[in-house]
FITILUM-665173 format. One record per residue (C-alpha): residue number from 1; x, y, z; residue in one letter. Coordinates in pm, whole numbers, plus 32768, in hexadecimal, padded with zeros to 4 digits. Layout:
NUM/X/Y/Z/a
...
//
This chain:
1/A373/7678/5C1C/x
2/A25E/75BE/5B82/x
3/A2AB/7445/5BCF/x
4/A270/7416/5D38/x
5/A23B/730E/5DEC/x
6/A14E/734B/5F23/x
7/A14E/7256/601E/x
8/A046/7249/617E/x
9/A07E/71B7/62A2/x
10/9FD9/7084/6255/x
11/A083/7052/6138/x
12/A1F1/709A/61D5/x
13/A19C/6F81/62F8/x
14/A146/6E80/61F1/x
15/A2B0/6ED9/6106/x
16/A326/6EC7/6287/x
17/A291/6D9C/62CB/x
18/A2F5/6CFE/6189/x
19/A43C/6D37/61BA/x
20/A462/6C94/62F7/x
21/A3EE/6B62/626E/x
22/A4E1/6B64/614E/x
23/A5E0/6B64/6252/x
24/A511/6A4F/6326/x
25/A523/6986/61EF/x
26/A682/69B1/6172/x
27/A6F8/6902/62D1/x
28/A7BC/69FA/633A/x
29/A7F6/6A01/64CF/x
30/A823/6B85/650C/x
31/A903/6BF2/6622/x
32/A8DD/6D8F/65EC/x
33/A802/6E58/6534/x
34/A89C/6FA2/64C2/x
35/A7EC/7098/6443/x
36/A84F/71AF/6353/x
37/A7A5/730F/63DC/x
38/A6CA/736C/638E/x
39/A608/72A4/62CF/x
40/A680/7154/633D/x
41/A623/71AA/647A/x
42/A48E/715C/64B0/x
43/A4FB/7025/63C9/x
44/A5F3/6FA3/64D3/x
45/A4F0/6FF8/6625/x
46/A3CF/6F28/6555/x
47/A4D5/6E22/6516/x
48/A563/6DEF/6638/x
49/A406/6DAD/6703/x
50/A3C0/6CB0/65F0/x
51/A508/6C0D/6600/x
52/A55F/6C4E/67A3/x
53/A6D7/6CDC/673E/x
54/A781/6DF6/679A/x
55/A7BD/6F52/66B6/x
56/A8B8/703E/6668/x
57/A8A9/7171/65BE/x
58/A97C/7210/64C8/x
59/A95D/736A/645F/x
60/A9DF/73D4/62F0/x
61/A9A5/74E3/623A/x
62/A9C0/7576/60EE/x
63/AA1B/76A1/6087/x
64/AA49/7753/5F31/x
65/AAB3/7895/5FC2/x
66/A9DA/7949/5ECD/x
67/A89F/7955/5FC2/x
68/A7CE/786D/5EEE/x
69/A753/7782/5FD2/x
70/A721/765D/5E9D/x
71/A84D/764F/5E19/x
72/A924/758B/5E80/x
73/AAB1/75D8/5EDF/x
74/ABBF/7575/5FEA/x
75/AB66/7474/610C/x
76/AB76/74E6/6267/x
77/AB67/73F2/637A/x
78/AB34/7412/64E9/x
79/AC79/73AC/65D6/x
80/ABF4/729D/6692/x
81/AAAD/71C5/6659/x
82/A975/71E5/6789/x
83/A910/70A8/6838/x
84/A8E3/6FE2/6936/x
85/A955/6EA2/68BF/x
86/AA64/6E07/69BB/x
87/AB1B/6D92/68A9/x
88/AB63/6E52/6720/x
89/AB9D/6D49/6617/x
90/AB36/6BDD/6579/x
91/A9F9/6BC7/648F/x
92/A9D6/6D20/6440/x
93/A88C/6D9F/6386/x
94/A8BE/6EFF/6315/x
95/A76A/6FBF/629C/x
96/A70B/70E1/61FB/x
97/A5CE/7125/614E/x
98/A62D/7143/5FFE/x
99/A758/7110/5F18/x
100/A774/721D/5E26/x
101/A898/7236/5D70/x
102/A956/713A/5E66/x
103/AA4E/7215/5EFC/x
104/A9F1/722B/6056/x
105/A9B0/70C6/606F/x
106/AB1A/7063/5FE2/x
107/ABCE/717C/60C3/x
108/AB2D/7121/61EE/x
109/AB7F/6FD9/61D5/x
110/ACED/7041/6184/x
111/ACB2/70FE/62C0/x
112/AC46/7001/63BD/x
113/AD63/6F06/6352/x
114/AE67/7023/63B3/x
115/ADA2/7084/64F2/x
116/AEAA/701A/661B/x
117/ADA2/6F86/670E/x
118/AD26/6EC0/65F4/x
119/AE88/6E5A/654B/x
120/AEB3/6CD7/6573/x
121/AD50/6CB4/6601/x
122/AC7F/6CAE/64B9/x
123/ABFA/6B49/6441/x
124/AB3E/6BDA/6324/x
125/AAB1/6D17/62AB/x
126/A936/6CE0/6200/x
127/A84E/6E05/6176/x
128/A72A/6E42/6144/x
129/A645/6F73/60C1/x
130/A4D7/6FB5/608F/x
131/A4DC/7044/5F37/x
132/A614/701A/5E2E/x
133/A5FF/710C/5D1D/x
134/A65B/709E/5BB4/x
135/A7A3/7158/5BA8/x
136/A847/70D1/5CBA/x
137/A96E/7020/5CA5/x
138/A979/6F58/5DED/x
139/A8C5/6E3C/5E1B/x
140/A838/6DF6/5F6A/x
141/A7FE/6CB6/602C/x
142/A6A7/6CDF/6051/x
143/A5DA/6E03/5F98/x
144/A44A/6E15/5FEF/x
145/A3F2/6EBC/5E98/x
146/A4E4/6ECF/5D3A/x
147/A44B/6FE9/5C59/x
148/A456/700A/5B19/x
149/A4A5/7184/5B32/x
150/A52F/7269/5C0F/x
151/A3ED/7302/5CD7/x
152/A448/743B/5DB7/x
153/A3B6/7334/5F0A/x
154/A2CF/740A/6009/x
155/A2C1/735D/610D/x
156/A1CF/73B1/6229/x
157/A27A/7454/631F/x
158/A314/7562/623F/x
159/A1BE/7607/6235/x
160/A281/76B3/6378/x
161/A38E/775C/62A0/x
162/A287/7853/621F/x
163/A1F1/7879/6392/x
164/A259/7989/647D/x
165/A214/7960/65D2/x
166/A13D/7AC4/65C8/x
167/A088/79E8/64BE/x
168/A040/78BF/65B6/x
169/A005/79B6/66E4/x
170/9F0B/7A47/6647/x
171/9E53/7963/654D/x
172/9E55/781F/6640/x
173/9D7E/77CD/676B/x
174/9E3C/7806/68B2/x
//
């Protein structure tokens, strides 16, 4: 794939960082911060220092059953959402790093509003993403970067989905 879109860790704070004051800004008075796994989830731990709030975390996959790991098919979710939060429910921001075709973002939604410890208990459901491709169909609360195109996004921790640990064992200082 020629159009990529590399990103570094200082750039990835600063689309962080300018996403959590777009939500600053809007006014909105965040309860829970779900995240959708796994990209959502350094979002949501950044996010919730800046903003003192609890986290949950939602894990959803998808899978096209044909082994191709970028295409995208059925959505899987978890059974139950992780956290510590005493209480599941009003002014809900859900992240995820990117919205690419929208999917995910719509179903998971979908998702949390059927979720039984969450049923009755949900105020409002924002979202927000890092990067939102240009054809995606949802439109999210609060989006860091709008491209014009639709990058394949390397973000810097995926450099470790070409390491093997026999790599780091023996190429890193112990």
């Amino acid at each position: 794939m020629d159009n990529k879109l590399i990103v570094n860790w200082d750039e990835y704070n600063k689309t962080v960082e300018k996403l959590a004051i777009q939500v600053h800004d809007s006014g909105f008075k965040l309860d829970l911060l779900i995240g959708i796994m796994r990209g959502g989830a350094p979002i949501i731990d950044v996010l919730s220092r800046i903003f003192k709030i609890k986290c949950a975390y939602m894990a959803v996959e998808s899978y096209s059953g044909d082994e191709i790991e970028n295409q995208q098919g059925q959505i899987i979710f978890s059974r139950e959402l992780s956290s510590t939060a005493h209480t599941l429910g009003g002014n809900i921001l859900l992240c995820d790093d990117l919205s690419d075709t929208g999917v995910t973002l719509n179903k998971s939604i979908e998702w949390l509003q059927n979720y039984r410890p969450m049923r009755g208990n949900i105020k409002e459901i924002r979202t927000a993403v890092l990067w939102k491709k240009s054809q995606s169909t949802f439109e999210p609360d609060y989006c860091a970067n709008r491209l014009k195109d639709s990058p394949w996004i390397v973000q810097p921790f995926e450099k470790y989905e070409e390491i093997r640990i026999e790599d780091l064992k023996n190429t890193r200082v112990k």
